[in-house]
C-alpha positions in Angstrom: 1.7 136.6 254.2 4.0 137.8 251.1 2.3 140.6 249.4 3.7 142.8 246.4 2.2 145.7 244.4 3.6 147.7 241.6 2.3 150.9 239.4 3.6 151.6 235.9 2.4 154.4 234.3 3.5 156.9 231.5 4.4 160.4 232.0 6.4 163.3 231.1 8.4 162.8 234.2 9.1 159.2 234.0 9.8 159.5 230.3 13.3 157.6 230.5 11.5 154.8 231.8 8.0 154.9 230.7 9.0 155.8 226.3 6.2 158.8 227.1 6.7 161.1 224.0 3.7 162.9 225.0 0.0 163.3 225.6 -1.5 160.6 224.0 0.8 158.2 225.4 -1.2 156.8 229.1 -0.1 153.3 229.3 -0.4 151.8 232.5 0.0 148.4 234.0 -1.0 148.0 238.0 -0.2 144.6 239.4 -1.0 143.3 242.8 -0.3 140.1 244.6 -1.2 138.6 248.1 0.0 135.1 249.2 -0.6 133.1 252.2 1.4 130.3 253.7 0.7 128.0 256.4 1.6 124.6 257.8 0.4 121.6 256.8 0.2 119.1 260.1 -1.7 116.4 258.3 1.1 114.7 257.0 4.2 113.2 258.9 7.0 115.9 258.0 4.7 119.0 258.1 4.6 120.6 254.6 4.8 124.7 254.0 1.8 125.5 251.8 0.6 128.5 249.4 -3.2 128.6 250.8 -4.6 131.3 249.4 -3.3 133.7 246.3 -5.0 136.7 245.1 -3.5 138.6 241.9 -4.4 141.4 240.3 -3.3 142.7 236.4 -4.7 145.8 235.7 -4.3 147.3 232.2 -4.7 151.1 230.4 -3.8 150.1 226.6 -4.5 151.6 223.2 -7.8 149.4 222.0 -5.8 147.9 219.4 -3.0 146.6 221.8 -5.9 145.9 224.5 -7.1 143.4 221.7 -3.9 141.7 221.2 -3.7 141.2 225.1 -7.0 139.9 225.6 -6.2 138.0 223.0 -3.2 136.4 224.2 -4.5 135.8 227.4 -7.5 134.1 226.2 -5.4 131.7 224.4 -3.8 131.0 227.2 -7.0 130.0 229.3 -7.8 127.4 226.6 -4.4 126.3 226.6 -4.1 126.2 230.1 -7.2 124.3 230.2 -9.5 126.5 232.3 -13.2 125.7 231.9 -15.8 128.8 231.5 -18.0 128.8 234.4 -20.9 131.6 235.5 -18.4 134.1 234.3 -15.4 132.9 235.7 -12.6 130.4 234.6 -12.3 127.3 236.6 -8.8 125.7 237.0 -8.7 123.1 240.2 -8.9 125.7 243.6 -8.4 128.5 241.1 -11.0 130.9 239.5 -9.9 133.4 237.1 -12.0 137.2 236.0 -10.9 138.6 232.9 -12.9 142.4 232.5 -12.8 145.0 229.8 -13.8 148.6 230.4 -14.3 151.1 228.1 -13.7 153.8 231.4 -12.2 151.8 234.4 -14.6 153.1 237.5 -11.6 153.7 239.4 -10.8 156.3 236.9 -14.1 158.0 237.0 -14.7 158.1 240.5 -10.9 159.8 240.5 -11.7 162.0 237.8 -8.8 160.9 235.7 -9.2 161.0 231.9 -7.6 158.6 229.8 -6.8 159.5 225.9 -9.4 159.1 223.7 -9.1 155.5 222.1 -7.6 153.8 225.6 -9.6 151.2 226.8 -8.7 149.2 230.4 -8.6 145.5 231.4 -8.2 143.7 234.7 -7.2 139.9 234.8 -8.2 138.5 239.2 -6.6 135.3 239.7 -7.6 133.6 243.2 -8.0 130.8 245.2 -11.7 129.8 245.0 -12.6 130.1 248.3 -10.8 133.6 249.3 -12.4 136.9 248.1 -10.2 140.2 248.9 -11.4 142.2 251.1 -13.0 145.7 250.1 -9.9 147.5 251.5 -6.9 144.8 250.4 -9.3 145.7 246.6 -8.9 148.9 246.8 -5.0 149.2 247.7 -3.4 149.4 244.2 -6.2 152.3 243.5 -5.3 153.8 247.0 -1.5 153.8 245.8 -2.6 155.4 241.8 -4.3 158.4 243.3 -1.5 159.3 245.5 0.7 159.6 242.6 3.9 158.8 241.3 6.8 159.0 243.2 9.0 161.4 242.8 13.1 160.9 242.6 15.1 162.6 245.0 17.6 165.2 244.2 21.2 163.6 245.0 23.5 165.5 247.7 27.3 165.7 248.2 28.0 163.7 251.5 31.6 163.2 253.1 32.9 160.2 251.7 34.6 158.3 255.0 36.2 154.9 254.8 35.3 153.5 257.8 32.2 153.5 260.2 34.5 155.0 263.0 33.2 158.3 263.1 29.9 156.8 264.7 31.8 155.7 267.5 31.6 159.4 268.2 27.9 159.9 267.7 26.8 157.0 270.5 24.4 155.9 270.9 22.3 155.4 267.7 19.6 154.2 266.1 19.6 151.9 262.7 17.5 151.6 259.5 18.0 148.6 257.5 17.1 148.2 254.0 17.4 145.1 252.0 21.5 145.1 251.5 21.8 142.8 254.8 19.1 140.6 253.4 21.2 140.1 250.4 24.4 139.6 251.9 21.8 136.8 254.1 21.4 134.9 250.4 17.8 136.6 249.6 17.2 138.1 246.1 17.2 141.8 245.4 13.8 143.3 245.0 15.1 143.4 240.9 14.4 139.8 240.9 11.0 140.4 242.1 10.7 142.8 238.9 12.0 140.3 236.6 9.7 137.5 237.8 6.4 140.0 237.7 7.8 141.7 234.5 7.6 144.8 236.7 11.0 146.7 234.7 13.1 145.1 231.6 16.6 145.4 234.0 19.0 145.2 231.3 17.3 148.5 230.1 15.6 149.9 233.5 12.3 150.2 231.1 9.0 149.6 232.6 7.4 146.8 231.2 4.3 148.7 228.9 4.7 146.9 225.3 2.0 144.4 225.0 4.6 142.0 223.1 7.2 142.0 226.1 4.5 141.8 228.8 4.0 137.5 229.3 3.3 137.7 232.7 -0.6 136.6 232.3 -0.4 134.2 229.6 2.7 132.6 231.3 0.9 132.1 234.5 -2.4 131.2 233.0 -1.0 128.3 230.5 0.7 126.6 233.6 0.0 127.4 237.0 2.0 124.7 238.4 5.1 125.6 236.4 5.3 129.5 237.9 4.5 129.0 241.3 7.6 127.7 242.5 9.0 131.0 240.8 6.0 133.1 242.5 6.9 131.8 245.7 10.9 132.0 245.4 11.1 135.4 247.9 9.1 133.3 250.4 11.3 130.5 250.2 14.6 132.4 250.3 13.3 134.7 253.7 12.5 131.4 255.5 15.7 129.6 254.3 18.0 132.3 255.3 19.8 132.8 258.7 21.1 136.1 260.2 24.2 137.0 259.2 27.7 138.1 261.0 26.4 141.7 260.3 22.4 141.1 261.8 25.0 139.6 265.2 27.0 142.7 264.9 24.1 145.1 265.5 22.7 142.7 268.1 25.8 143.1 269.9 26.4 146.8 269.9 22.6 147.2 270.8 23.5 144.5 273.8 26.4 147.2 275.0 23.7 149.8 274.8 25.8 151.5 271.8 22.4 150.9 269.7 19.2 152.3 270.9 15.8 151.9 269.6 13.9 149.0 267.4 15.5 148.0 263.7 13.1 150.7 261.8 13.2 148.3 258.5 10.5 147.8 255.7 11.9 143.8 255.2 10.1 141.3 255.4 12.1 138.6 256.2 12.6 138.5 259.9 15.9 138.4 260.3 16.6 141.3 263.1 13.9 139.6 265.1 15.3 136.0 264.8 19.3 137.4 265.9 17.2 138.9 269.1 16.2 142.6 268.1 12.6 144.9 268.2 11.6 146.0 265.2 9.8 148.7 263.7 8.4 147.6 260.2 7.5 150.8 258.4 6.1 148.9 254.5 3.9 150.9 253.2 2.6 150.7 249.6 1.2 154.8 249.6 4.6 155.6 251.2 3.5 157.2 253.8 5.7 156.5 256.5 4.3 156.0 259.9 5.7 157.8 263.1 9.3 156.0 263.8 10.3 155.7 267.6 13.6 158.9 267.1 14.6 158.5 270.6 15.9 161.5 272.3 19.2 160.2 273.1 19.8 158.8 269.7 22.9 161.3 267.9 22.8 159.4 265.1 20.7 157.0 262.6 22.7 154.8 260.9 20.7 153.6 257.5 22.1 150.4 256.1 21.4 149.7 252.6 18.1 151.6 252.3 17.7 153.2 249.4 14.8 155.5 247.7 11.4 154.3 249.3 11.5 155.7 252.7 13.9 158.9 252.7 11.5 160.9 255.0 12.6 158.6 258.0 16.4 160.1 257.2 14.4 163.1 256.8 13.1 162.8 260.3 16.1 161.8 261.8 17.9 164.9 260.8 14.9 167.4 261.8 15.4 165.8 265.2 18.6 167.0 265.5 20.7 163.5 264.5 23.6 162.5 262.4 22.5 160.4 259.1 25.2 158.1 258.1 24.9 155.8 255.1 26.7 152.3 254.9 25.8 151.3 251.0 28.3 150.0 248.4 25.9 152.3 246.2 25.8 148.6 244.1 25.8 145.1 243.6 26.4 141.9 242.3 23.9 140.4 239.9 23.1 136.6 239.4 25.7 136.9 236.0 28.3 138.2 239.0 28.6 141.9 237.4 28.5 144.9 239.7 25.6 147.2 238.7 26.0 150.8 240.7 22.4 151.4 242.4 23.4 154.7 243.6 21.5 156.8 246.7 19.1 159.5 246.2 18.1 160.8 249.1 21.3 161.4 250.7 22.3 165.0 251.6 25.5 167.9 252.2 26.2 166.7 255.5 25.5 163.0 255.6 28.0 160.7 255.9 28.9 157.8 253.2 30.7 154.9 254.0 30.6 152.7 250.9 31.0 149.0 252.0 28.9 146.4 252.5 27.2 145.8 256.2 28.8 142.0 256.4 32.2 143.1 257.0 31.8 147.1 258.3 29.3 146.2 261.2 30.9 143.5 262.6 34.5 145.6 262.3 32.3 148.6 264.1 31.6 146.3 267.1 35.3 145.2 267.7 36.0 148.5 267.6 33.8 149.4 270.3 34.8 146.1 272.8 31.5 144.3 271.8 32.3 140.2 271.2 30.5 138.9 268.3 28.9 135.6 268.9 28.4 133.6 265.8 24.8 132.9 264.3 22.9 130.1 265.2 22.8 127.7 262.4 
């Protein structure tokens, strides 16, 4: 199961990003995918298929740039040849809902009030024989009333050069964010914004202009032409092998230098596959869910995590433990230019090392006598 879910809305504290100039500006574009894979056996090579979709396109719009969506995405039915049936569009094993509200009755039953004039939309794209369940419907509306998320206030930490110091804080515990996944050949999460139109990256905009958003009519006019695109993260997670760094932590955790599961919100496996627990701690309202902080632990290490789950740093330290942070605070795009992604949530006494995991881990388990075997290919 892949599943992805984004909220862009506009408001005075999101106005770099959002172009709010004030009151009457509540654009808003909720998006919500869920995918399922599975085997094929029928045939002689067995064949990884996409067995059920579900997406969701929710719009808040002005009703004059409403109309030139529904619009555009009506077009793109006929063009995509989708035949009108009981309500629904009919495309092979795919049915498609297109429904306008004047007041969306998520918005009512939350009691929030849209400007006068705004009108709302919401495209469902599915396979025909899989219907969401009430609670998977109700997620992206679950995430909206828990509001926006709120950027962290920056720190100073000690800058070190070297994860040695944690060679004095044994044993530890590690969370993993997606910089190990990278250096393992899978796309940043930015690529998962530029294929859903989530944020304009060259800008860091959120995508709310009618005439930049061609998600929908994209999709919609050929199926077959975006799902390999759609289905690219899959792909890339099953493709990928553990890296020197993913054998690194397995190691030190072998010499009992590393306590505690991988508390991680990837989905790609790849702790579990180099022979490590894990502790998977996604979650779309961002509440995190208790992590195992053992009472031995000195120290959490937290290796390219950035933003989305600062209260398990914030955890650590109220139990007493050392957060260290090994982040190159950037990367390298597709174009090869670096593109700083600094840290918020990092704090005064935190430690920064500022390399990536592929070469500092496994240089952290020489140090401490641990041998290094190499991945299995």
């Amino acid at each position: 199961m892949e599943e992805g879910l984004w909220r862009r809305t506009q408001d005075r504290a999101n106005a770099s990003e959002s172009g709010w100039t004030g009151p009457a500006d509540a654009r808003r574009r909720v998006l919500h995918y869920r995918y399922r894979f599975d085997l094929d056996e029928t045939t002689r090579l067995a064949r990884l298929q996409l067995v059920d979709l579900y997406m969701l396109v929710s719009v808040a719009y002005p009703a004059d740039e409403l109309a030139v969506h529904l619009a555009a995405v009506s077009e793109s039915l006929r063009t995509g040849g989708w035949q009108a049936a009981g309500g629904e569009w009919i495309r092979d094993d795919l049915c498609c809902t297109v429904t306008e509200h004047h007041e969306h009755p998520e918005d009512r039953r939350a009691g929030r009030r849209l400007p006068l004039g705004y009108r709302c939309a919401e495209v469902v794209i599915r396979s025909r024989n899989y219907r969401p369940s009430p609670q998977v419907a109700r997620l992206p509306w679950t995430v909206l009333d828990g509001g926006m998320r709120v950027k962290d206030r920056r720190g100073n930490p000690q800058l070190v050069p070297d994860l040695s110091e944690l060679g004095q804080l044994l044993p530890f515990q590690v969370e993993v964010g997606c910089g190990m996944s990278v250096e393992a050949g899978i796309p940043p999460l930015h690529r998962l914004h530029e294929i859903y139109r989530v944020t304009d990256r060259r800008t860091g905009a959120f995508v709310l202009d009618v005439g930049s958003d061609d998600f929908l009519t994209d999709l919609l006019t050929d199926p077959e032409a975006r799902m390999p695109v759609l289905t690219e993260m899959f792909r890339a997670c099953l493709r990928a092998e553990p890296t020197r760094a993913h054998a690194a932590l397995a190691s030190l955790a072998g010499a009992g230098h590393l306590v505690g599961p991988v508390i991680t919100n990837n989905f790609d496996g790849l702790h579990v596959r180099a022979g490590l627990d894990e502790c998977y701690v996604r979650r779309y309202d961002e509440a995190v869910p208790l992590v195992p902080l053992l009472p031995q632990a000195r120290a959490l290490l937290v290796v390219g995590s950035h933003a989305d789950r600062r209260k398990v740093q914030a955890r650590a330290r109220d139990h007493g433990m050392r957060v260290i942070f090994l982040d190159p605070e950037g990367f390298h795009g597709s174009d090869g230019r670096w593109t700083p992604y600094p840290l918020e949530g990092v704090r005064d006494r935190d430690l920064l090392c500022r390399r990536e995991a592929g070469t500092a881990l496994p240089e952290l388990a020489r140090r401490l006598g641990c041998r290094i075997p190499e991945p299995a290919t």
